[in-house]
N, C-alpha and C positions, 0 to 999 in steps of 0.2 A: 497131462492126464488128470492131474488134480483138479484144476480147470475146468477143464472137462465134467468132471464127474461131480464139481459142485454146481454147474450149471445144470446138469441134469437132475439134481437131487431139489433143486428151486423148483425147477419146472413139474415136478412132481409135485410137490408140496403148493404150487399154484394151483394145480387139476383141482387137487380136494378143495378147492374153494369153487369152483365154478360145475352147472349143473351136471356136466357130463359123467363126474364122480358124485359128487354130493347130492341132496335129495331138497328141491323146491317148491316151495306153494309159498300163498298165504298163509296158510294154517303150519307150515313150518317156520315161519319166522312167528305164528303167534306164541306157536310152542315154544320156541327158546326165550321169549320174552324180549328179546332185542327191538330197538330201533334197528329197519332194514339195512343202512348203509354199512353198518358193520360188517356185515357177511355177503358173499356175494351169492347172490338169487336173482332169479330174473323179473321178481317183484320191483325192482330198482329201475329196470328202464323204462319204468311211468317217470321216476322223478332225473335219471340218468339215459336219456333216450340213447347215447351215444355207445352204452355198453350193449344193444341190443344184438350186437354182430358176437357176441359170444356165446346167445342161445338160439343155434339154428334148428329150425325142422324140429317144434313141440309145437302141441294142444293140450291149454289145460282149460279145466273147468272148475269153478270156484263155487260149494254147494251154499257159500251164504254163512248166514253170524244164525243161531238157532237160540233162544231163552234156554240157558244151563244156570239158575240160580245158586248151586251149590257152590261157591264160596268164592271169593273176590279172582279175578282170572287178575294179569299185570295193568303196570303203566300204561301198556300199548294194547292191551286188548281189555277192554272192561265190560264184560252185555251181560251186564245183570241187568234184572226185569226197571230197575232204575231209570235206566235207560233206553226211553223208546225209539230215540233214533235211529239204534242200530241193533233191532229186533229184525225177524223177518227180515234181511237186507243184505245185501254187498254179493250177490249173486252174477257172477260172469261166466262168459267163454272166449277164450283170445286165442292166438297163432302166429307165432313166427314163426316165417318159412323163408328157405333158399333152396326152392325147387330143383335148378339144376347149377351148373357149374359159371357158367357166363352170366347169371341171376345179378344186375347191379345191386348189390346189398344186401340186405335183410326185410325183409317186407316184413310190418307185424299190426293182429286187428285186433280190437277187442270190444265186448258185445258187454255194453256192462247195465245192471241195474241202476244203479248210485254212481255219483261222479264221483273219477277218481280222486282222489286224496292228494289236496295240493301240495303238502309239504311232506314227508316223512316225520318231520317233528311234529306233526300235528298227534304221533299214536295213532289212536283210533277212528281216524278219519271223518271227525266228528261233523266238520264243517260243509256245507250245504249238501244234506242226503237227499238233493233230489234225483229222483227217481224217473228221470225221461232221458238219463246218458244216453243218447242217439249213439256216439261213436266215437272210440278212441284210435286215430292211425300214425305208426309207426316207422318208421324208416332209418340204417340205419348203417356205413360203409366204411372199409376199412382203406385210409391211406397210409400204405408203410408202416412205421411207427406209430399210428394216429390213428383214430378214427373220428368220424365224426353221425350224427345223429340227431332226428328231428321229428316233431310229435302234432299233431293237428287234435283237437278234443272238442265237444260239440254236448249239450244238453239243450233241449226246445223243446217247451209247449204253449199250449194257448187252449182258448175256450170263448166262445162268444154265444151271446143270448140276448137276443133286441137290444136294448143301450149298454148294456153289461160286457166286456170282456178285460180278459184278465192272462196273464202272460208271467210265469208258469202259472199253468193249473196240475190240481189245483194250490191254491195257495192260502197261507195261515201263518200271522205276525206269530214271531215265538212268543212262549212265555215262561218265567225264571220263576222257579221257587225257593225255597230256603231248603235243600236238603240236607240229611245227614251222613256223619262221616267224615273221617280223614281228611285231609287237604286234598289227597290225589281222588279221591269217590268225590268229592266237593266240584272241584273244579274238570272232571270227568262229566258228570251230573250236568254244571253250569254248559261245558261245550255240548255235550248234546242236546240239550235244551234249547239250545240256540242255532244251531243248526240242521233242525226240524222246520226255518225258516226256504224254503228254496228260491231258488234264483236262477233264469237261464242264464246260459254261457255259452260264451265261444273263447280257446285256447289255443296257445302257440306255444314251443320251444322248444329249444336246442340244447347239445349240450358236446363237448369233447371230450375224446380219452387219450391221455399221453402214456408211452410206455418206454424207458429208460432202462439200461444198466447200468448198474455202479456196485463196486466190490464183489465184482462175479457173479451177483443175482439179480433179477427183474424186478421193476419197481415201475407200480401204476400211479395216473392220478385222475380222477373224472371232476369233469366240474360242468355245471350245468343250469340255467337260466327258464322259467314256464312266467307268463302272462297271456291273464284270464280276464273276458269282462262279465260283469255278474250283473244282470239287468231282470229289471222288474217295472210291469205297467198295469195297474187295476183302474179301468173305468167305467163307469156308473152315472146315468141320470141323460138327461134329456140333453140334445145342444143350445148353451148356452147357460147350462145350468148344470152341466157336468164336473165330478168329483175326480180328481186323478191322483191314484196312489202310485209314486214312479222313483226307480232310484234317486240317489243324491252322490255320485260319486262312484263307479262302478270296475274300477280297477281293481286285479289281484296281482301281486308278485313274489316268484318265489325264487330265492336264490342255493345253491347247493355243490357242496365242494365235500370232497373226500379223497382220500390217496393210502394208496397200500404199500409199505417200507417191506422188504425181507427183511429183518434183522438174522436170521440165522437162514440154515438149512429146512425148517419147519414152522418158523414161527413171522408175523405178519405185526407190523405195526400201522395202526390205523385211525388218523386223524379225521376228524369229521367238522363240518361248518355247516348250521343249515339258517337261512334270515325266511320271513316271509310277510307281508300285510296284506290286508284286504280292506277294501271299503266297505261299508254295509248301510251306508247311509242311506233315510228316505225324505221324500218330502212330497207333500199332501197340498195340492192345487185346487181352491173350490172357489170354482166359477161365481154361481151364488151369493156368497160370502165368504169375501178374501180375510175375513179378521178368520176366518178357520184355517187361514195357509200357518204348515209349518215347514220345517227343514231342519233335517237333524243331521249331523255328522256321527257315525257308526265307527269305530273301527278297529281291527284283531290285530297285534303287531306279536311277532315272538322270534327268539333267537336259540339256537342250543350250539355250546361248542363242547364237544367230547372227543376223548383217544380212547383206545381198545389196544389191546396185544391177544391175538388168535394164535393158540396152538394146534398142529396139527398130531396128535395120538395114536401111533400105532395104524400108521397110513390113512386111517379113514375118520379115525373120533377126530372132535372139533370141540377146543374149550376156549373160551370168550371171556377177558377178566375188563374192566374198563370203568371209566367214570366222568360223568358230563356237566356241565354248568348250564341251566337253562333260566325261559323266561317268556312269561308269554302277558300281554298286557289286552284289557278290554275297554275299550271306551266309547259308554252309547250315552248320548245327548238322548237318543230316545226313551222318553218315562213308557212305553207301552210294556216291553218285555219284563220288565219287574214292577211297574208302577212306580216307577221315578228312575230322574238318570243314574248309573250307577259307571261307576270305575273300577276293575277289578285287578289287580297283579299278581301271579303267580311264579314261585320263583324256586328253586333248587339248590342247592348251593353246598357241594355237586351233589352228582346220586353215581352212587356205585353200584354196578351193575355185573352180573357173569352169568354165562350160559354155556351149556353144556349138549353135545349130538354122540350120543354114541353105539354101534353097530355091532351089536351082541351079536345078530345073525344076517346076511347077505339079506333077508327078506322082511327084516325086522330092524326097527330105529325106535329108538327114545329120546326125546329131548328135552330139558327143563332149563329155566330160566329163574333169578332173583335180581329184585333191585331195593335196595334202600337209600333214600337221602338222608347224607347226614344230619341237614337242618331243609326242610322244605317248609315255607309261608305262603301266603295267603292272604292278601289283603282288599277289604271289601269295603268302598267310599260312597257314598251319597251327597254329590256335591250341592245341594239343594237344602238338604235336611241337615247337614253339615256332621253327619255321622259316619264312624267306622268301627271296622271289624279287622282286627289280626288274630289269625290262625297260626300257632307254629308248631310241627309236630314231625317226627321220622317214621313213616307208613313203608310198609312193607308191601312188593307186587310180588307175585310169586307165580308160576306157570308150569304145566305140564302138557306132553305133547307127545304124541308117539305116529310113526309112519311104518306101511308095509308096502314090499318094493312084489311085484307080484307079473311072472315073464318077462322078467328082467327090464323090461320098457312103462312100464309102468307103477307111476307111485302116489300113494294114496294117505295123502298127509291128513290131519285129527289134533285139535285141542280137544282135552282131554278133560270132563267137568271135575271138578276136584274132591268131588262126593260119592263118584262113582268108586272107586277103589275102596272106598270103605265101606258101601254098602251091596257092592256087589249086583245091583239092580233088583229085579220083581224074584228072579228064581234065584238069587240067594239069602236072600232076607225080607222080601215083600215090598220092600219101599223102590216106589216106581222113579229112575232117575235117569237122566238122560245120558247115555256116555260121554257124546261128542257134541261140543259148542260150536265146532267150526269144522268142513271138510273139503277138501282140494283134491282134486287128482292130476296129473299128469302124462302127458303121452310123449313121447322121443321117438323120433325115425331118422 
């Protein structure tokens, strides 16, 4: 009987982590400020295709990243007007379904603006926002114990004009400037700068879920593998006298590992592993005049390893305490994007992080989020000029985030601007502020 009633008391305390109790979007993991893998959302089966058999029969719709300048949003969600990459953007509608009983799987689609976000550690999905995501498809089956899970993702465009075409269009080499700010507004800033570059693709991957018992409770683990290729071709000028601007090395890989421990009756321990690189290299072919060929090697490499311990509060709240070591490396041969090669490393070491979800009322959520590193750097080389820059400072992210659950099947998640609660908008003090930076909604059947 004890047995018993501690297995059932797991399995309870696992619900509150998965959608069918808990309340999912984007804009709910931007609110508690977490990196996604910590909690479980179905945000995850972009980068976890194989947990897609957990969220059957939704429709959500994603209203996009909206200019809320009022005061720094987190690590993982940054759109201050700083940032033009991800203004106006990130606008979807996806669907996993398992229509009827004999359904193999989980079938899941998703209609997206912007490509999705290669890695989870990347935050803010900084890296190539272009905006011709044709299609993201999902699929995703349960064996026994296991399941397994697999993902197709697609961006293309093009453009042609007498000798002129160009692949994506349209298209515009980045360019980096010296911003200001903290290390994480610095290197925030620096990524979306640079991934205002776009590049089509084509995507694969997979991923597994293992699920075990040991000491009378369930214990998960996903692990899961995406490679992308990131191609680019601009040509221009007459045959024989033609200019080609065209990748130099077109690979993405991103590697991803997480697992959920019971430690108790209510409480979750939760390791995380995320690797990833991309190439971004180009090279410049002129028919004409080969002393104008160049070839640069580009490229993003980063790693984050973090634990977390999740409690579950009075059946339904959710508190997240944890802390991570990361590291993210840039290295462009090419002088266009700053005007000379530059090297940059950013690093953390760790950041302690916690978030909080909690359900005052059945139709109402609140969630907020904190991180700080105890020492995060910043380092900026110009192997050319033979100059550098170290930055070291402890920055503070900080997030607010509320959702309303509205006939029971629908929930309507909200980052929440940080200026808004003190000024109350236009009818309580005059000053015009926007409430919401980001908005999600949700559909269950």
């Amino acid at each position: 009987m004890r047995h018993l009633r501690t297995l059932v008391l797991s399995v309870a305390a696992l619900a509150c982590f998965v959608p069918a109790q808990a309340f999912a979007s984007q804009a709910r993991i931007d609110g508690l400020g977490l990196q996604s893998d910590y909690v479980q959302d179905y945000v995850n089966v972009i980068h976890y295709p194989s947990t897609i058999v957990r969220y059957q029969n939704l429709v959500y719709g994603d209203l996009g990243i909206k200019d809320a300048s009022g005061g720094d949003l987190g690590d993982f969600e940054d759109n201050d007007v700083t940032n033009p990459a991800l203004l106006e953007s990130a606008r979807s509608m996806g669907a996993f379904l398992k229509l009827w009983k004999g359904m193999p799987g989980v079938f899941g689609v998703q209609l997206n603006e912007n490509a999705n976000p290669f890695s989870p550690a990347y935050g803010a999905e900084y890296w190539n926002r272009n905006r011709n995501e044709s299609f993201t498809v999902l699929w995703g089956q349960e064996i026994g114990a296991m399941s397994v899970g697999f993902q197709v993702n697609r961006s293309n465009s093009s453009a042609e004009s007498g000798t002129v075409s160009v692949e994506p269009f349209p298209y515009a080499p980045p360019t980096v400037t010296a911003p200001l700010g903290n290390t994480r507004q610095l290197i925030n800033t620096i990524n979306a700068q640079l991934g205002l570059e776009p590049r089509n693709s084509f995507g694969f991957g997979g991923g597994l879920t293992f699920g075990w018992d040991a000491y009378g409770r369930r214990h998960s683990a996903d692990v899961a593998v995406q490679y992308r290729t990131l191609n680019l071709e601009a040509i221009s000028g007459a045959p024989g006298a033609t200019v080609t601007l065209e990748d130099n090395g077109n690979s993405a890989l991103s590697l991803n590992f997480r697992s959920q421990f019971a430690t108790s009756d209510n409480t979750y321990l939760t390791p995380v592993i995320n690797y990833y690189r991309l190439d971004m290299g180009t090279q410049l072919t002129d028919e004409a005049t080969p002393a104008n060929n160049t070839d640069f090697e580009n490229t993003i490499t980063g790693w984050n390893v973090g634990l977390a311990e999740s409690w579950v509060l009075r059946e339904q709240d959710l508190l997240t305490l944890g802390f991570a070591f990361g590291n993210q490396e840039l290295e462009y041969e090419d002088p266009a994007p700053a005007g000379s090669p530059f090297e940059i490393q950013y690093s953390t070491m760790p950041q302690i992080f916690g978030a909080a979800e909690i359900h005052p009322m059945n139709w109402f959520h609140l969630r907020f989020g904190a991180s700080k590193s105890l020492m995060s750097k910043i380092e900026i080389e110009d192997p050319v000029a033979v100059t550098s820059t170290e930055i070291k400072d402890s920055p503070l992210g900080y997030t607010v985030g509320v959702g309303f659950r509205i006939g029971g099947r629908v929930d309507l998640d909200a980052v929440l601007n940080q200026d808004f609660p003190f000024t109350g908008g236009w009818f309580a003090s005059g000053q015009e502020e926007t409430p919401f930076s980001r908005l999600s909604a949700t559909y269950r059947f």
